[in-house]
Structures are given as C-alpha cells and as structure tokens.
C-alpha positions in Angstrom: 122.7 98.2 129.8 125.6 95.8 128.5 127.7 94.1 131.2 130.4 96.5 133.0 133.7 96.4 130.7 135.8 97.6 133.5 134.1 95.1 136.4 133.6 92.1 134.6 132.3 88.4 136.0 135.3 86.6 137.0 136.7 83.8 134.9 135.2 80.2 135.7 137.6 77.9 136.6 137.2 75.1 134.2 134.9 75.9 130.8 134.4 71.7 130.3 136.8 69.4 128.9 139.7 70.8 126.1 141.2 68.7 124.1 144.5 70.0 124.4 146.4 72.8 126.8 145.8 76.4 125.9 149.7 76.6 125.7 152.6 74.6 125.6 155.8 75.5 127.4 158.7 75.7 125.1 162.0 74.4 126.2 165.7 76.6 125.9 166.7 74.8 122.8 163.2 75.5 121.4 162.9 79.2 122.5 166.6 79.8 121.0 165.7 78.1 117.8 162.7 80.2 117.2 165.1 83.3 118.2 167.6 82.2 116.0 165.1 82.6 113.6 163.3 85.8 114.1 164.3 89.0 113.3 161.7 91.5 114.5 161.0 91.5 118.3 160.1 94.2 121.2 162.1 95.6 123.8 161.1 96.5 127.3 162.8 99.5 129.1 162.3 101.0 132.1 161.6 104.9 132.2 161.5 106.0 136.0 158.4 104.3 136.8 157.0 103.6 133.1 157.7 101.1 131.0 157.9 101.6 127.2 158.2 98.9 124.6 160.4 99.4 121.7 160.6 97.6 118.3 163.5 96.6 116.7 165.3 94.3 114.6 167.9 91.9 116.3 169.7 89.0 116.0 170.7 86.3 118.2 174.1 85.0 118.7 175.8 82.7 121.1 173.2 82.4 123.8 172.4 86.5 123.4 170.7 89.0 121.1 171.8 91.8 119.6 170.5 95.6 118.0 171.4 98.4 116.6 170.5 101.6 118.4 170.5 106.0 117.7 171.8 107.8 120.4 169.0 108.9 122.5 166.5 108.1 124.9 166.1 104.7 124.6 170.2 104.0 125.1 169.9 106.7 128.1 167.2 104.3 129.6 169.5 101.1 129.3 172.2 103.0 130.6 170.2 103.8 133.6 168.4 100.3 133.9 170.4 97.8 132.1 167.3 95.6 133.8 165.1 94.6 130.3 162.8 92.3 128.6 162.6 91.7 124.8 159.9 89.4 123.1 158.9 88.3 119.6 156.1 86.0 118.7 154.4 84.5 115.8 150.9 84.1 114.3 150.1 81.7 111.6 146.8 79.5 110.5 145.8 78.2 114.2 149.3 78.2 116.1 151.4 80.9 118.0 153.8 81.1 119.5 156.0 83.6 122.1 159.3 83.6 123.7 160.5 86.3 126.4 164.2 86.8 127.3 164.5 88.4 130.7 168.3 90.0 131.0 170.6 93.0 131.2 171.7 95.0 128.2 175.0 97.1 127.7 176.5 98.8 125.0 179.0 97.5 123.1 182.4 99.5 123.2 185.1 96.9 122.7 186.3 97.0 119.6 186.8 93.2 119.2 183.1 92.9 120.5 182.2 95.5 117.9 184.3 93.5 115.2 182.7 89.9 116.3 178.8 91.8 116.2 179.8 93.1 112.8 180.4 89.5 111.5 176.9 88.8 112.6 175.8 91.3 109.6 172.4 93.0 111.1 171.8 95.7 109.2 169.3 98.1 110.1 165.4 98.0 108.5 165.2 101.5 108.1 167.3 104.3 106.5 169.1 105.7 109.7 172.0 106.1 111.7 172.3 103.6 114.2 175.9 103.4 115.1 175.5 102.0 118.7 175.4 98.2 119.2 173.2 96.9 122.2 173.9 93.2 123.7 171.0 91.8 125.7 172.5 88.7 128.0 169.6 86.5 129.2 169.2 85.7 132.9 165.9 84.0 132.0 164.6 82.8 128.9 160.6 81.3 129.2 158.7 80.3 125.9 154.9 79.0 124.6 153.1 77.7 121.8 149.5 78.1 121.6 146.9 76.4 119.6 144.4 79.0 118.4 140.4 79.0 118.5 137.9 79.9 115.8 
C-alpha cells in the first residue's frame, strides 16, 4: 500500500547542504515596492469561525491598500471584523515571491477620503457595481522571495 497521505513521516531536519536559503525575507520598502506594483491580491475575512479568502483588485497608496467592494457579505464581514489579512505573490522562471499585510479595514464614507481614493483611479476588472471603497491600514507588513526547484 502507498505511504499514509494523512500520517506522513515527519520532515528531516536538514536534507544536506543548500546552496542558498529556501526564502529570503523581504524588507518594508521591498514589500511596498512589490505592492506598489501589483494589482491582483487576496483578502482574508473572518466569518464567525471561518475564514474565506476573497480576490480582488487593489491598489496601494500612502502606506495602505485599497478596493472596491458590492454591498454584501463580504463588507458585512469587515464591518463585523475589521481584523484582515490581504496577500499577493508572484511566480516567474525559478523566483517567487509573497508579501502579507496584516491590518484593519473600514469603509470609506468621507467624502474627501472618497475624492483622494478616486484620484488613485482603480477601476474595477469586472463589469459590476462596486460603489463601496475599502481601506486596509497595515499593522504588520512581512515579505519573502523564494528561489524555485526543478
């Protein structure tokens, strides 16, 4: 029979020598840069004791990030836990890389907010309404590059 799936050995410690680290922290300016650049990245809401990930389109600004959002579940879950995390990564040849924000997310109802985020020209990917704005400020913003095997 093949090995258990679900029970498997454990990891060895060391597999011999590597020629480099697996991953590579990232530092804030990095992480912000590759932000700064992406516009596709995940969203992590809590729902009573499930978590569901979300994808949208964002933007960062100013030390924060930014999406349009439908009224529905996914702005009744923020507005329950404002508690989220939101990652994006990248795959090409043999490197990767991944950056996490850790932070709190409100909606945005000030008008000169609204005006500033409208400046920032995010337009939505698909053909709906999404009239609500979400801000995402970072408590914690961790990042690492990888260099891929085979």
């Amino acid at each position: 029979m093949d090995k258990d799936i679900l029970h498997p050995d454990p990891m060895p410690e060391h597999d011999g020598p590597q020629d480099q680290a697996p991953a590579e922290p990232l530092s804030d300016e990095q992480c912000w840069e590759l932000l700064g650049e992406s516009r596709f990245g995940r969203l992590g809401t809590r729902d009573g004791d499930e978590i569901e990930i979300t994808p949208v389109n964002f933007i960062a600004d100013d030390g924060k990030l930014y999406f349009r959002s439908a009224r529905g579940s996914k702005l009744l879950r923020l507005t329950l836990y404002s508690q989220v995390a939101f990652e994006v990564d990248h795959v090409a040849g043999g490197q990767a890389w991944s950056v996490i924000v850790r932070g709190h997310a409100r909606t945005l109802t000030d008008p000169k907010d609204l005006e500033r985020f409208e400046r920032l020209d995010l337009r939505p990917w698909l053909d709906t309404v999404k009239l609500e704005v979400v801000e995402i400020a970072p408590y914690k913003v961790t990042g690492r590059r990888f260099s891929l095997q085979g």
